[in-house]
C-alpha positions as CSV (number, residue, x, y, z in Angstrom):
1,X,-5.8,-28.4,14.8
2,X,-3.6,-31.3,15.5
3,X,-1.1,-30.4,18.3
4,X,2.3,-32.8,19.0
5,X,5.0,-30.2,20.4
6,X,6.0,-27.6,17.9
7,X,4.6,-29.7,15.2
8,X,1.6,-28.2,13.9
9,X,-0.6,-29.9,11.2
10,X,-2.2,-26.8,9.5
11,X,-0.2,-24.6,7.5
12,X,1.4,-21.3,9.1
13,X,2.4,-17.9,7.7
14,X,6.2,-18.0,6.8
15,X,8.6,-15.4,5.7
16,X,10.3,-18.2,3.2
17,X,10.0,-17.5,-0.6
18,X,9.7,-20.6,-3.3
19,X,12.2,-20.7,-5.3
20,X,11.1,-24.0,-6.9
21,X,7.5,-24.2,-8.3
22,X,5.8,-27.7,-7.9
23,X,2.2,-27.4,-9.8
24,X,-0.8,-24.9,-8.8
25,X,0.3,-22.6,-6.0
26,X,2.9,-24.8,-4.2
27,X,6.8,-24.4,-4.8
28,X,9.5,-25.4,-2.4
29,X,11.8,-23.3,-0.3
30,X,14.7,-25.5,0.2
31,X,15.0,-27.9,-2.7
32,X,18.4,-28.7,-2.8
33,X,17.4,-31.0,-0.1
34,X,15.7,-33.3,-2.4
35,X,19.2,-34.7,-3.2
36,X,18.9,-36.7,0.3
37,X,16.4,-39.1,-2.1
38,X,19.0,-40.7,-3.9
39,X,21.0,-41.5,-0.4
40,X,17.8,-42.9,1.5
41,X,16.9,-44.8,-1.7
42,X,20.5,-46.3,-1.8
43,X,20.2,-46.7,1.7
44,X,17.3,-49.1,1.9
45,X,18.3,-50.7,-0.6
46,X,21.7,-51.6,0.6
47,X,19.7,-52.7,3.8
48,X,17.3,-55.1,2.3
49,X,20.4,-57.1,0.5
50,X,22.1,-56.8,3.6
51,X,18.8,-58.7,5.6
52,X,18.4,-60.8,3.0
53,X,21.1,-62.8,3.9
54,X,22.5,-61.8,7.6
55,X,19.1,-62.1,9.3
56,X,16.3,-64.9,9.5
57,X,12.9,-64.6,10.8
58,X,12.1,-66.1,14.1
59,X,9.0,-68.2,13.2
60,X,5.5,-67.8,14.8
61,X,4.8,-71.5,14.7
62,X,5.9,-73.9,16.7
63,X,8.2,-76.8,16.1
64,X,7.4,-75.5,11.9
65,X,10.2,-75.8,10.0
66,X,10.5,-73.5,6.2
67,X,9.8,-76.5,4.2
68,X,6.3,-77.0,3.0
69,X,4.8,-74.8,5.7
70,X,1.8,-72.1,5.5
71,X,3.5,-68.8,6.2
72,X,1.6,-66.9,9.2
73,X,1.3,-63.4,8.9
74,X,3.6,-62.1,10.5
75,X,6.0,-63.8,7.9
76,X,3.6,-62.8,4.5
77,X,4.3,-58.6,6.6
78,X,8.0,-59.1,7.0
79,X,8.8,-56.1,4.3
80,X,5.9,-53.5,6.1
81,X,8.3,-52.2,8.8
82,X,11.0,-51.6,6.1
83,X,8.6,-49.8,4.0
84,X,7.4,-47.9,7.1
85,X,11.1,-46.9,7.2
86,X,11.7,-45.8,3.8
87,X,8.1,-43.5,3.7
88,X,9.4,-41.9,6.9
89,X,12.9,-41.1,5.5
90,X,11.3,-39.7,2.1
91,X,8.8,-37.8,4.1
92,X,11.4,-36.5,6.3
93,X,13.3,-34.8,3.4
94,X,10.4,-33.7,1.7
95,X,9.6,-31.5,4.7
96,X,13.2,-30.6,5.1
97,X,12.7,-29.3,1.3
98,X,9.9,-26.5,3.0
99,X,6.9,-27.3,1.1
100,X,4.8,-23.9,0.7
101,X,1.7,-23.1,-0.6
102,X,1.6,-19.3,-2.1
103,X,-1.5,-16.8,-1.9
104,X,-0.6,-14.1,-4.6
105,X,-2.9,-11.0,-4.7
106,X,-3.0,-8.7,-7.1
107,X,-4.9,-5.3,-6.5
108,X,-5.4,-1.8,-8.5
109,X,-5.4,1.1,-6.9
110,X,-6.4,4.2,-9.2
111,X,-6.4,7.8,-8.3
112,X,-10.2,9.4,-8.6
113,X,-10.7,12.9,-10.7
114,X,-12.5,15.2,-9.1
115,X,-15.3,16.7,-12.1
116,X,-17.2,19.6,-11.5
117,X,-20.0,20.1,-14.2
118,X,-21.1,23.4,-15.0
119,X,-24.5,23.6,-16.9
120,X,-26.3,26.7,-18.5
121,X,-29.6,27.2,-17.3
122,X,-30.8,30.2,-18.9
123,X,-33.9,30.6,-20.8
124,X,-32.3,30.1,-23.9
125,X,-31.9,26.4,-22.8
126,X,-35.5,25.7,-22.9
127,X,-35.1,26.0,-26.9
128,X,-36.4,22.8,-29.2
129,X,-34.5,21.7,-32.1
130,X,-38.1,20.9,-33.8
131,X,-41.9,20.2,-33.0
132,X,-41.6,16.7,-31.5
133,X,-38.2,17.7,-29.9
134,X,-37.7,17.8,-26.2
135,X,-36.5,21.1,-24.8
136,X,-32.7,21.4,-25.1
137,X,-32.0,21.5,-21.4
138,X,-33.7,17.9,-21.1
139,X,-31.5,16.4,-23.3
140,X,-28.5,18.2,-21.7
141,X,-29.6,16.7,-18.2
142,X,-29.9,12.7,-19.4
143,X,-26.7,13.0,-20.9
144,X,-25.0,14.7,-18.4
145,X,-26.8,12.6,-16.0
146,X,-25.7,9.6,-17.8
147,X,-22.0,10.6,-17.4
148,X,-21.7,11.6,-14.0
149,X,-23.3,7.5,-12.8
150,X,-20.6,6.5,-15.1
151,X,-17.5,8.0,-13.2
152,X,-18.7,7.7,-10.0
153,X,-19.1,3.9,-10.4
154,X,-16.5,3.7,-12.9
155,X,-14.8,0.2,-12.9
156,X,-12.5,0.0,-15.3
157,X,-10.5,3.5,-13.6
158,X,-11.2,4.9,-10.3
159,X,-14.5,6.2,-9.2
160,X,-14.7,10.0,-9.4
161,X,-16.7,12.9,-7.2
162,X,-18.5,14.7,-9.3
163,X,-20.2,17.6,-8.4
164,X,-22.4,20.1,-9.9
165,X,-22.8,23.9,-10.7
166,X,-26.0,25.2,-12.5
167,X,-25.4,29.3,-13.9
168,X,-27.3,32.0,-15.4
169,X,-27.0,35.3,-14.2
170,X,-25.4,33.6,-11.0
171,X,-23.9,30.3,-10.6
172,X,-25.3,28.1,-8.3
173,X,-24.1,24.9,-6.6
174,X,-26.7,22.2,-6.7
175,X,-24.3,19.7,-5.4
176,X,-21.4,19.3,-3.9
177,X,-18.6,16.6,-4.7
178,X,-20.4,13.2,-4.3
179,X,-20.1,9.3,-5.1
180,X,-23.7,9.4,-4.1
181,X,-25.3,9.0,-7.6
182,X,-29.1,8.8,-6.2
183,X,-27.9,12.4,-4.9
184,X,-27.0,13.5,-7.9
185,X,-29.6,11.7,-10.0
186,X,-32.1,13.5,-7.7
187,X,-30.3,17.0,-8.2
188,X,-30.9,16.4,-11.8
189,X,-34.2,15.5,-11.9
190,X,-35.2,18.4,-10.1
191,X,-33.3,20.9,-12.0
192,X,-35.0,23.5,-13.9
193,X,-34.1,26.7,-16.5
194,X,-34.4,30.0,-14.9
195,X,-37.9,31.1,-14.7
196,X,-37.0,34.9,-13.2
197,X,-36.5,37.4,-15.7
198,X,-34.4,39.3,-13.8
199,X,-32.2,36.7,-13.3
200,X,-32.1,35.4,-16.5
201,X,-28.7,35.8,-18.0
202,X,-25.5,34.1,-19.3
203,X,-22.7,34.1,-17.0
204,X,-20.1,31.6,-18.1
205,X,-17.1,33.8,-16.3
206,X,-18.9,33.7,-12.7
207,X,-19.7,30.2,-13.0
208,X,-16.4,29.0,-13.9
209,X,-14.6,31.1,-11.2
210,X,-17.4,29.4,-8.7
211,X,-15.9,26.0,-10.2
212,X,-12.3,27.0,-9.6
213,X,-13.3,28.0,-5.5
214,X,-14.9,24.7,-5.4
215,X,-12.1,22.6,-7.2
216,X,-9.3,24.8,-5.2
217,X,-10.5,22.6,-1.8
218,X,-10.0,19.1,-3.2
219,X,-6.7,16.8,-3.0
220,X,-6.9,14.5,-6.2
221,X,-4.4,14.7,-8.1
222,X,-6.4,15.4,-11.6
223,X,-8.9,18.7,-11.3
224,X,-11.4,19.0,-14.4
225,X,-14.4,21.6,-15.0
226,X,-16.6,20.8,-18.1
227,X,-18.8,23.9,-18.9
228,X,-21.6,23.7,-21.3
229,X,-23.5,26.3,-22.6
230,X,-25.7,27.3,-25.5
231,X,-25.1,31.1,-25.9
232,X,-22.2,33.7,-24.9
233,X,-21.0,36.0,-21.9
234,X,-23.1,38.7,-21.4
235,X,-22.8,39.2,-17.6
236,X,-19.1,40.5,-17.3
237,X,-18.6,40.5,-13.8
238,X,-15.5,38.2,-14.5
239,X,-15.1,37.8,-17.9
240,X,-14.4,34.5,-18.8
241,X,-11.2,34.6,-20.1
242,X,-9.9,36.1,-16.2
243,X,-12.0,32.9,-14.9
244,X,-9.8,30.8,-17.2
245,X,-6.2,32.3,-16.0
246,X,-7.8,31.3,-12.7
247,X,-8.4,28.2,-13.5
248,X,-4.8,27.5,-15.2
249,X,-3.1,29.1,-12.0
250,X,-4.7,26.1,-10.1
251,X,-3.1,23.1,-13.1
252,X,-7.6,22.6,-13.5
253,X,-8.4,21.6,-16.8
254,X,-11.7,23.0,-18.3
255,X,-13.6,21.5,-21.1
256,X,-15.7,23.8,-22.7
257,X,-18.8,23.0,-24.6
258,X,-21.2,24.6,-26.9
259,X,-24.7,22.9,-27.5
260,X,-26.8,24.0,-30.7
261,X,-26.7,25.4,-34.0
262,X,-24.2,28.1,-34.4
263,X,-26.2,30.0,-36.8
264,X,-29.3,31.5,-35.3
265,X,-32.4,33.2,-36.6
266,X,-33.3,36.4,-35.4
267,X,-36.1,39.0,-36.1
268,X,-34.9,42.5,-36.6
269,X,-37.0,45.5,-38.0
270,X,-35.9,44.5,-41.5
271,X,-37.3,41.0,-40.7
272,X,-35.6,37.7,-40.3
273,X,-32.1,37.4,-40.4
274,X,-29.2,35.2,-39.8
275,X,-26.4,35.2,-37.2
276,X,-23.7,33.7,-36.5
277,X,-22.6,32.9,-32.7
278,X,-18.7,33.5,-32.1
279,X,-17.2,30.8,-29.8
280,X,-14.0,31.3,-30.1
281,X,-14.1,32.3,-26.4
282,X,-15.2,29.2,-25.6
283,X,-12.1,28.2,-27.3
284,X,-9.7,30.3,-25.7
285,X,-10.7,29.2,-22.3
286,X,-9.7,25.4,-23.4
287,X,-7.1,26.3,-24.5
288,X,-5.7,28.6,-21.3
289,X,-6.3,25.7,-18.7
290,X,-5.0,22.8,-21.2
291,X,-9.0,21.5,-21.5
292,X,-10.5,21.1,-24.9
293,X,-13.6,22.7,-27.0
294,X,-16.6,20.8,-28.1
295,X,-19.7,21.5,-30.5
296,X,-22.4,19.5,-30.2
297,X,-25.6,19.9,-32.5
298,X,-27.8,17.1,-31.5
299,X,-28.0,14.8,-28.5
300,X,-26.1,11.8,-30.2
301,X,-23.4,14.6,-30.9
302,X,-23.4,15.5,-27.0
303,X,-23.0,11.9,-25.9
304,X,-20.2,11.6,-28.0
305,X,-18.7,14.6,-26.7
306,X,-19.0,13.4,-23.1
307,X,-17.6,9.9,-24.2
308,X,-14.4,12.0,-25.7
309,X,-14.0,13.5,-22.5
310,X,-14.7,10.4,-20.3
311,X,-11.5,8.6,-22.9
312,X,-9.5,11.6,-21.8
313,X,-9.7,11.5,-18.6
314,X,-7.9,8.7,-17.2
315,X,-5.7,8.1,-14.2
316,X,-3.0,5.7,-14.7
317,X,-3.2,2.4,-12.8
318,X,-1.2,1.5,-10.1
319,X,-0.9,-2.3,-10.0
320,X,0.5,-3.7,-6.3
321,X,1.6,-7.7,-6.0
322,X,0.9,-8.9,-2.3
323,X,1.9,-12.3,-1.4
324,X,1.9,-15.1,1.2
325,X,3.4,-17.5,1.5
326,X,2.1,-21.2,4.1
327,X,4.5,-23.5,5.1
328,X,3.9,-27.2,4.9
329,X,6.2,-29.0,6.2
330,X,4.1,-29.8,9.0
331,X,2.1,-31.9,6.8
332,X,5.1,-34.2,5.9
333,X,7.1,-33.9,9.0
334,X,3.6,-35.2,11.7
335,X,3.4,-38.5,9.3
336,X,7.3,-39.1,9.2
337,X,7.5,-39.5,13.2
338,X,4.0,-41.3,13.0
339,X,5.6,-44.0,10.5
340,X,9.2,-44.2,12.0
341,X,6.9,-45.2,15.2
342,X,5.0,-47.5,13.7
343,X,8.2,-48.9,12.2
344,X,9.8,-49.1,15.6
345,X,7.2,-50.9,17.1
346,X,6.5,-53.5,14.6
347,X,10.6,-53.9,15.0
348,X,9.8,-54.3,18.8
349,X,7.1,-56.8,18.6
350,X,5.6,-58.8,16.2
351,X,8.9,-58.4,13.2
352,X,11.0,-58.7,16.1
353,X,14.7,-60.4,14.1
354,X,17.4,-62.7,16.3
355,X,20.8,-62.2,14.9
């Protein structure tokens, strides 16, 4: 950095806005001071007729007369301290003018949604929509797999904790809130349906008051639970309608999702029969906490279920302008005095003038 006094010749952080923009980032603080052109342009001029015929150059060669003589040059550079002049002056008001250069910033900032996923992992899940299928609760866990890595490095919003609950006769929870996704991804790839017979149940109203406990600690502003299931309540330990008052009581929204056929085949002692699988609890509980029901038949109808929910879902951005501003005067001001002393000199010596 180049040091003469207070004069620095890198730029330094100012307080001063532009209020006239040059070109690029560069405007000028105080441009009303550009009308001092105009004046130093007159001025010099006025000076040069002036000189032109009130001064005469003292000549460098002795006993030389002006007629038919070889100018030296010191003669030929009569007009470079003038010039030297002029670029001082017109730098000098340039840096009165407060050159800046402007660093604007523009950043996002997005409030995260806290999702906790609740996943059925009964027997029933283990179910194959045909021969060459894979079981149900396989295709549940790549898709819902697939949507937690997308919030939690979600660029387009804010990242989002997700965290996960896996229920049968007992909920279960396999992961807390996270932005970890090789934690989660791990969780997943581990999970399994319940094996235990005695466990082996449906208990959507325990598993979505579990969610509630665990969405009841966090701060974000926007609470979700999606629960997905394949079958109906038949734990009733809290039923899940109480779960879902719960829920509303806390402003959590719960997204509610049935996965398969809703018209099952049974065997019965008068043989096969059909029957038909009442959601509309499923339903109700959407509708209680504000949420929204889903049925999705096949894996391509799941993902776009989770897409749905992912549109839904979305925090309003926040958009914050920070700005700097460098002044530059420096740059003008260092190379005025240089020049005004270079003019000054060359006045002083060798363009010395005798009245």
């Amino acid at each position: 950095m180049i040091r003469l006094g207070w004069i620095q010749a890198e730029p330094v952080k100012s307080t001063a806005e532009g209020h006239f923009d040059l070109w690029g980032n560069l405007a000028l603080s105080d441009p009303w001071f550009l009308l001092l052109l105009p004046v130093v342009f007159l001025a010099i001029w006025r000076g040069r007729i002036t000189r032109r015929y009130a001064r005469a150059r003292v000549s460098l060669v002795p006993g030389g007369n002006s007629d038919g003589l070889v100018r030296s040059w010191a003669q030929r550079l009569t007009w470079l301290p003038s010039l030297l002049n002029a670029s001082a002056l017109v730098l000098t008001v340039l840096a009165l003018a407060r050159p800046l250069r402007g660093n604007v910033e523009f950043s996002t900032q997005t409030e995260g949604v806290d999702i906790a996923l609740l996943v059925d992992r009964s027997s029933s899940m283990e179910t194959r929509e045909g021969p060459s299928s894979p079981p149900r609760f396989e295709i549940v866990k790549d898709v819902l797999a697939d949507f937690a890595i997308r919030r939690m490095t979600d660029r387009e919003g804010a990242a989002d904790n997700i965290a996960l609950i896996a229920f049968a006769l007992y909920p279960e929870l396999m992961c807390p809130f996270t932005l970890d996704v090789d934690a989660l991804s791990g969780v997943f790839e581990k999970l399994e349906t319940e094996r235990r017979r005695e466990l082996d149940a449906t208990g959507i109203g325990v598993a979505l008051a579990k969610a509630v406990a665990v969405l009841r600690e966090s701060s974000a502003k926007s609470r979700i639970a999606v629960l997905l299931t394949d079958g109906l309540e038949n734990v009733k330990e809290i039923l899940p309608l109480e779960a879902a008052e719960l829920a509303a009581e806390e402003e959590i929204r719960v997204y509610t999702v049935f996965v398969g056929p809703k018209i099952i085949r049974r065997q019965s002692i008068f043989g096969t029969e059909e029957v038909a699988i009442d959601t509309s609890e499923l339903e109700q509980i959407a509708d209680v906490t504000e949420g929204k029901y889903f049925h999705a038949k096949t894996k391509a109808h799941l993902e776009a279920v989770y897409a749905e929910i992912e549109t839904l879902e979305r925090t309003d951005r926040i958009e914050k302008r920070y700005a700097e501003h460098f002044d530059l005067y420096a740059r003008f001001l260092l190379p005025a005095l240089l020049l005004y002393l270079l003019a000054w000199a060359s006045h002083s010596t060798w363009a010395r003038r005798l009245p």
